[in-house]
C-alpha atoms as one frame of an Amber mdcrd trajectory, in Angstrom:
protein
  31.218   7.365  11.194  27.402   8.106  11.761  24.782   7.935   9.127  22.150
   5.164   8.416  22.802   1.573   9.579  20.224  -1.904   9.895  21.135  -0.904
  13.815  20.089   2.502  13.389  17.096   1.728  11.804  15.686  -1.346  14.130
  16.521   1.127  17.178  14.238   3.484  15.456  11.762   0.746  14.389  11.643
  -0.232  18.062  11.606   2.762  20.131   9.891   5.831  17.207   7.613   3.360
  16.129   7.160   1.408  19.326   7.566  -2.081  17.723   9.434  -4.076  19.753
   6.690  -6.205  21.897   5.735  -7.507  17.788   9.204  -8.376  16.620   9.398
 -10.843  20.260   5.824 -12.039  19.388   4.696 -11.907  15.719   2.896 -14.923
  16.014   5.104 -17.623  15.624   3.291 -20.567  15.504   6.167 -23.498  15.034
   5.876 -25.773  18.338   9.313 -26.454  19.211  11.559 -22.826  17.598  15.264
 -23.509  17.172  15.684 -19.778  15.993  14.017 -16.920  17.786  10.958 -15.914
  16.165  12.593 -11.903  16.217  15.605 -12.759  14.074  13.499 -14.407  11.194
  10.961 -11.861  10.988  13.561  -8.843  11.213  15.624 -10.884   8.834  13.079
 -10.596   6.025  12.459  -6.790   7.093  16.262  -5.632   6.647  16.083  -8.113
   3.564  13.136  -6.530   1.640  14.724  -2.929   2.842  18.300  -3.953   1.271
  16.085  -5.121  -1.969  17.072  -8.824  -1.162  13.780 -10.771  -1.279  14.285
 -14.252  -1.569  14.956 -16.257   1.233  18.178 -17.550  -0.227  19.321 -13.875
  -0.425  18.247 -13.310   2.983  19.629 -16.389   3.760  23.302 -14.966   2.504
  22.648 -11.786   3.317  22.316 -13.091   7.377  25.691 -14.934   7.230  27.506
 -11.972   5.563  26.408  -9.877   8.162  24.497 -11.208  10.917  25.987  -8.941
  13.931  25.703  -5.650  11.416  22.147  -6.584  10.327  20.935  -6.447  13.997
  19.702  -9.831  13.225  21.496 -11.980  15.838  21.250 -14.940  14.636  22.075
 -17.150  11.449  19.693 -19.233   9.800  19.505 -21.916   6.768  17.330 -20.448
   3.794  14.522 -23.181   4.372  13.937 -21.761   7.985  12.033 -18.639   6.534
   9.444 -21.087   4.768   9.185 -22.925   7.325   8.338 -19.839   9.239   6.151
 -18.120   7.468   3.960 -21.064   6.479   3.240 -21.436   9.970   3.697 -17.652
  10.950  -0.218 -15.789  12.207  -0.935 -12.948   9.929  -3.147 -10.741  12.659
  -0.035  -9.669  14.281   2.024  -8.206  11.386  -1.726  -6.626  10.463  -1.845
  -5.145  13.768   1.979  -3.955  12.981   1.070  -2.193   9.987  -2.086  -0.440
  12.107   0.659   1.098  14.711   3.147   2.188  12.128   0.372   4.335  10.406
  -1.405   5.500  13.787   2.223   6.318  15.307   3.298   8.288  12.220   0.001
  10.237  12.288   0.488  10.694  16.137   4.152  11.810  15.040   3.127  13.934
  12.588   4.628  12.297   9.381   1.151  12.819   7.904   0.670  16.575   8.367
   1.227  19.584   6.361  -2.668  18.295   4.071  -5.996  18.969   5.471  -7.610
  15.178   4.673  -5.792  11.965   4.923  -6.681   9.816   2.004  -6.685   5.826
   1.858  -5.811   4.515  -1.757  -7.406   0.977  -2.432  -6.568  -0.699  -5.644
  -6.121  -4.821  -6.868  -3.229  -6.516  -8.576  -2.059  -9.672  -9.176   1.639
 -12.069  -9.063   2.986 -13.791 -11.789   1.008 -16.637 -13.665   2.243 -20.708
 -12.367   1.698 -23.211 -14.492   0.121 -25.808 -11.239  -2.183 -24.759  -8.211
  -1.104 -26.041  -5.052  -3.715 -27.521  -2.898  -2.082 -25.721  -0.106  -2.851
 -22.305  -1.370  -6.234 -21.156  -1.308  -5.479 -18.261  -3.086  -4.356 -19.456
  -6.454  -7.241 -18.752  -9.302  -7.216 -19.880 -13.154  -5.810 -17.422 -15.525
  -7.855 -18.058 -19.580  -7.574 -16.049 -22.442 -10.165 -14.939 -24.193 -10.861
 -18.412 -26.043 -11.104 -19.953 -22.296  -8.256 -21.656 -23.058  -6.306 -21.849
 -19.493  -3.389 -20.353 -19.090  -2.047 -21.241 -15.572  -2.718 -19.974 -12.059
  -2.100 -16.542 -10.619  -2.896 -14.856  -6.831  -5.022 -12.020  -7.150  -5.393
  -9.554  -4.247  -6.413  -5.889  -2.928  -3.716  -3.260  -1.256  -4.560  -0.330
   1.121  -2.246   2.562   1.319  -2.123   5.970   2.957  -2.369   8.771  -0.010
  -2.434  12.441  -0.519  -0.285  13.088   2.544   3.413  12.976   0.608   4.390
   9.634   2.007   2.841   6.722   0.794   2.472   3.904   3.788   0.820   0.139
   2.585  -1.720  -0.584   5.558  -2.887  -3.893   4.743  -3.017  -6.491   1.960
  -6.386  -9.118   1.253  -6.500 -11.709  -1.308  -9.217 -12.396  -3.311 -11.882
 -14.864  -1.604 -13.636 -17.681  -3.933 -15.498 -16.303  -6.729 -15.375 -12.663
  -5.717 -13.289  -9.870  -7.274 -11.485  -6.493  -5.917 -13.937  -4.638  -5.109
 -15.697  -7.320  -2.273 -12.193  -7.636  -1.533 -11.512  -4.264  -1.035 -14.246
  -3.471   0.896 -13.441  -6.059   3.564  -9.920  -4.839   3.410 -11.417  -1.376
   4.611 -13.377  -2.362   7.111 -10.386  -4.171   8.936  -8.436  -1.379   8.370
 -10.635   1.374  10.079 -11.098  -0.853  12.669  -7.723  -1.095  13.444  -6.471
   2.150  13.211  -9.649   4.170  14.299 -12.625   6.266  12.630 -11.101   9.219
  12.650  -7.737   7.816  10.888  -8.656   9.096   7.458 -10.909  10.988   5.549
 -11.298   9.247   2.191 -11.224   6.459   0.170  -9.789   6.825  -3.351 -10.047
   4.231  -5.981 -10.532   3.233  -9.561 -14.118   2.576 -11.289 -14.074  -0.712
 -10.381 -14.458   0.039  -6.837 -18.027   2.296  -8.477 -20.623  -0.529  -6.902
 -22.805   0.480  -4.404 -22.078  -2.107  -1.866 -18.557  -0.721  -1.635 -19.645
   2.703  -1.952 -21.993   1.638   1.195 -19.622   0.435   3.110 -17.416   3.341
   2.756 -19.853   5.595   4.385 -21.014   3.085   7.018 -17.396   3.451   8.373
 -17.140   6.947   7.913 -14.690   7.994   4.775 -15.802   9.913   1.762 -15.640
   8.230  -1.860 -13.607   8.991  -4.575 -13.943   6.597  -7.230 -13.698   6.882
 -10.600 -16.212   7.216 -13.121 -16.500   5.188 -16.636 -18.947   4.062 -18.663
 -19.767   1.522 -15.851 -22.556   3.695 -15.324 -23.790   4.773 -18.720 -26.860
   6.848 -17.246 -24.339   8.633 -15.178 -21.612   9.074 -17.348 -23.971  10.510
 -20.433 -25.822  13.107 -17.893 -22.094  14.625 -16.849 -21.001  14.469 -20.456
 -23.835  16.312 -21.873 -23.718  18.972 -18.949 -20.320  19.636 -19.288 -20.315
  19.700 -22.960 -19.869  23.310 -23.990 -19.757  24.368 -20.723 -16.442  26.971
 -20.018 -14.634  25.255 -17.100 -15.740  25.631 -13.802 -12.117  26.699 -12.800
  -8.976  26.518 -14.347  -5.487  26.504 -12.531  -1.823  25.924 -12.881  -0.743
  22.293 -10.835   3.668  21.954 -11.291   3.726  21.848 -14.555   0.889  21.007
 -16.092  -2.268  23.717 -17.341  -6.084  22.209 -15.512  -9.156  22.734 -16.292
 -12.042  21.642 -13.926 -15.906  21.277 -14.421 -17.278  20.022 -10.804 -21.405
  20.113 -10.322 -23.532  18.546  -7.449 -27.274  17.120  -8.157 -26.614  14.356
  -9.927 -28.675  11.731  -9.874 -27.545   8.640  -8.687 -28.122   5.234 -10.040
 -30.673   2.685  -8.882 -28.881   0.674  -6.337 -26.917   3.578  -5.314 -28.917
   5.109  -1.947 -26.722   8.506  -1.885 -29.803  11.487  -2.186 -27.253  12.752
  -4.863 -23.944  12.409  -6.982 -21.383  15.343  -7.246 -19.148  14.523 -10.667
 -15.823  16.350 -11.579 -14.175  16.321 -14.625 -10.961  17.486 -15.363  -9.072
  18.199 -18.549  -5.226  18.031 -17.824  -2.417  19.440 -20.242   0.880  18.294
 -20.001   3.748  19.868 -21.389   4.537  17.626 -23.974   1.054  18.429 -25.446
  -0.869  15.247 -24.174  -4.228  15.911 -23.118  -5.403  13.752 -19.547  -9.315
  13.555 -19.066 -11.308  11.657 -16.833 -14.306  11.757 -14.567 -14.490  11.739
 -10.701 -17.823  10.820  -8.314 -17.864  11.198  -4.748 -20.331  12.044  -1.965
 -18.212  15.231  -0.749 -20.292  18.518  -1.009 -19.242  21.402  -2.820 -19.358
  23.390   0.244 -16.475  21.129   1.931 -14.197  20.087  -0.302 -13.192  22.585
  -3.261 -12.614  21.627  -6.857  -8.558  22.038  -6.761  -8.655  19.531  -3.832
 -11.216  17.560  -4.939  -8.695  17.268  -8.328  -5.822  16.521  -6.032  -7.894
  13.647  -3.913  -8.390  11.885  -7.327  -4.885  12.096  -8.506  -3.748  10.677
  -5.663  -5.122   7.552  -6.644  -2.008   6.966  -8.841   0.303   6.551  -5.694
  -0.969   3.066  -5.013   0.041   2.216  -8.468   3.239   4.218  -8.795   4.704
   4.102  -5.342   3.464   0.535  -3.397   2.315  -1.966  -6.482   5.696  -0.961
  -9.180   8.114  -0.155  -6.255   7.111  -3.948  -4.345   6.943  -5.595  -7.967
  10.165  -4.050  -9.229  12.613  -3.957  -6.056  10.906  -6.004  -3.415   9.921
  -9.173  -4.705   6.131  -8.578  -4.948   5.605 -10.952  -7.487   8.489 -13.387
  -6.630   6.857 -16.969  -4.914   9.428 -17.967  -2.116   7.174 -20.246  -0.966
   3.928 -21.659  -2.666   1.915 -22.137   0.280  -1.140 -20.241   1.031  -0.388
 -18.767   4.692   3.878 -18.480   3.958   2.492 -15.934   0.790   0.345 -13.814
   2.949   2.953 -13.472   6.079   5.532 -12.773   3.252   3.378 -10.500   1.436
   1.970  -8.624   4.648   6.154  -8.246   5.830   7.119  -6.832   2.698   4.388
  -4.143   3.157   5.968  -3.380   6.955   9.389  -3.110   5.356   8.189  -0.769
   2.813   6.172   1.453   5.736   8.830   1.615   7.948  11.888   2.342   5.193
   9.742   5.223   3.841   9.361   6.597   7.384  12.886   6.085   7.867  14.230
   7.664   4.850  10.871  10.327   4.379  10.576  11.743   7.885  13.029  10.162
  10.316  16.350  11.108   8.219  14.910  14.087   6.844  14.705  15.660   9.769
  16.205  19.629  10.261  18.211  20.902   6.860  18.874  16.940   6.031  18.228
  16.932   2.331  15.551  14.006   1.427  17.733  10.880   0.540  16.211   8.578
  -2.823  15.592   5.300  -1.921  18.528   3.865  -3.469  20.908   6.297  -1.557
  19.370   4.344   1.368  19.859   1.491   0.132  23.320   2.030  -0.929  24.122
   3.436   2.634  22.867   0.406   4.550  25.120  -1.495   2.471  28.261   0.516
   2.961  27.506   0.350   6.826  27.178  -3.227   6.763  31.202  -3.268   5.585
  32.655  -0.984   8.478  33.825  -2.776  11.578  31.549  -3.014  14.580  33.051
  -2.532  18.090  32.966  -5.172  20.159  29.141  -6.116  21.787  30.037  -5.981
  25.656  26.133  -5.690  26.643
């Protein structure tokens, strides 16, 4: 019986997407290794892709199926803990940076004229103790500074505007900063790993609208997108009172919903800001129902480059991030869940769960949908990965 199998997919992960020299070294960095480094890290992989993200349910998972799973060995649920506390995170970074690069060389990511990069922050569940072997955990108050607990706050990059939504690289918070330092060294690694030319933008919300980040951007050679609040009152009052009255600049049908646009260059920028000048696009966005969407857009793109419908399109892209990497890897994949509170295991486990997701939308996105295939859901995936894992294997002569 053919159809999608954890056998199928780690020969594709290893020969489409060229990954086989990481799963033998990931950086393992336990001195004496009982189990081989490539069975715990493809463990967690096939784990997070089967929606079984603790190590216990890898754990069970492995012993139900160890030969089907591709896995090839067993292991005890404190193994992966072990692991990843002493697993090196540059490797699985450098991981992410070919699964992105190989799908634009494979052309997952045409079909769109600009190749978008969607930056955004979030944060895990609140703990009621910091663990002085996590360097990541910061104090949660209210708003009588009464404290609350201990969360882990941290900045995702993900390929947008392209139809298939690939996590690139993850960055917690550093002391004292927020998401938008974060995010900008989160950038900067990224476009140095997977090349200059990799992308064309950087989307993100208005808290990303500082020029240091805005800076950055264009000293590595992406466009902004970012969007515009009363962060900037100056800024924000001179759009509103030029596009107050003003008939749209150009008004067109997107799926369902009726949009009106008002886009105008020759803005002028704030103080810190160095840009010459600020282009600003509103749009007014009417959904069937008969709610009303507005909200304002800045970026450095000219007019003459970059259209208003695509300009539009760039900025509600931003809403992948949120919608297809932080609610899918909070809601199936353990995002949030702490296997192990321990600064380096949560960054190797956070930084795997991003490869799984890459490489099962590939997979399921590009890979499978392939010819007259119809696209599968991501639970149809999931559900067939399953079933596969309860047919009998023929015996493994090799």
């Amino acid at each position: 019986m053919s159809g999608p199998s954890p056998r199928r997919l780690w020969k594709y992960v290893t020969q489409r997407l060229r990954l086989a020299d990481y799963f033998q070294a990931p950086g393992d960095g336990r001195t004496a290794p009982q189990i081989p480094a490539r069975a715990l890290v493809w463990g967690l992989v096939i784990g997070h892709v089967l929606r079984e993200d603790a190590f216990a349910g890898v754990d069970a998972l492995v012993h139900l199926g160890a030969r089907g799973l591709a896995v090839g060995r067993r292991f005890s649920h404190d193994t992966p803990a072990y692991f990843t506390a002493r697993l090196a995170p540059g490797p699985t970074r450098e991981a992410l940076g070919m699964v992105v690069r190989q799908a634009k060389r494979n052309k997952a990511l045409a079909g769109q004229p600009w190749i978008g990069l969607a930056v955004d922050g979030t944060a895990t569940t609140c703990v009621q103790k910091a663990r002085t072997n996590c360097a990541y955990c910061r104090p949660l108050h209210d708003a009588a500074g009464t404290l609350l607990g201990y969360r882990h706050e941290l900045v995702v990059l993900s390929v947008a505007g392209v139809g298939v939504t690939l996590p690139c690289d993850i960055e917690p918070y550093g002391p004292g900063e927020g998401e938008s330092a974060a995010g900008q060294r989160l950038v900067q690694r990224v476009v140095a790993a997977v090349g200059r030319r990799f992308a064309d933008y950087v989307v993100a919300d208005a808290q990303f609208a500082k020029a240091p980040f805005l800076h950055a951007m264009g000293d590595v050679g992406l466009r902004t997108v970012v969007r515009l609040k009363e962060h900037h009152p100056e800024l924000y009052a001179a759009a509103q009172q030029r596009y107050e009255g003003q008939p749209p600049t150009e008004v067109f049908e997107e799926g369902h919903d009726h949009v009106e646009v008002w886009d105008a260059e020759h803005f002028d920028p704030w103080e810190a800001l160095r840009w010459q000048t600020v282009r600003v696009l509103k749009y007014r966005q009417h959904k069937p129902d008969g709610r009303v969407v507005e909200a304002m857009w800045l970026t450095d793109w000219p007019q003459g480059e970059v259209p208003s419908r695509s300009l539009y399109r760039m900025a509600k892209s931003r809403w992948e991030i949120e919608n297809e990497t932080f609610n899918v890897a909070k809601t199936y994949h353990g995002l949030e869940h702490i296997c192990h509170h321990q600064g380096n295991s949560l960054l190797a486990t956070w930084l795997i769960l991003l490869l799984a997701l890459a490489i099962e939308r590939l997979y399921r996105l590009r890979y499978l949908h392939r010819g007259t295939h119809s696209i599968r859901s991501a639970i149809d995936l999931v559900r067939a990965l399953w079933l596969s894992l309860g047919r009998p294997l023929p015996a493994d002569t090799s």
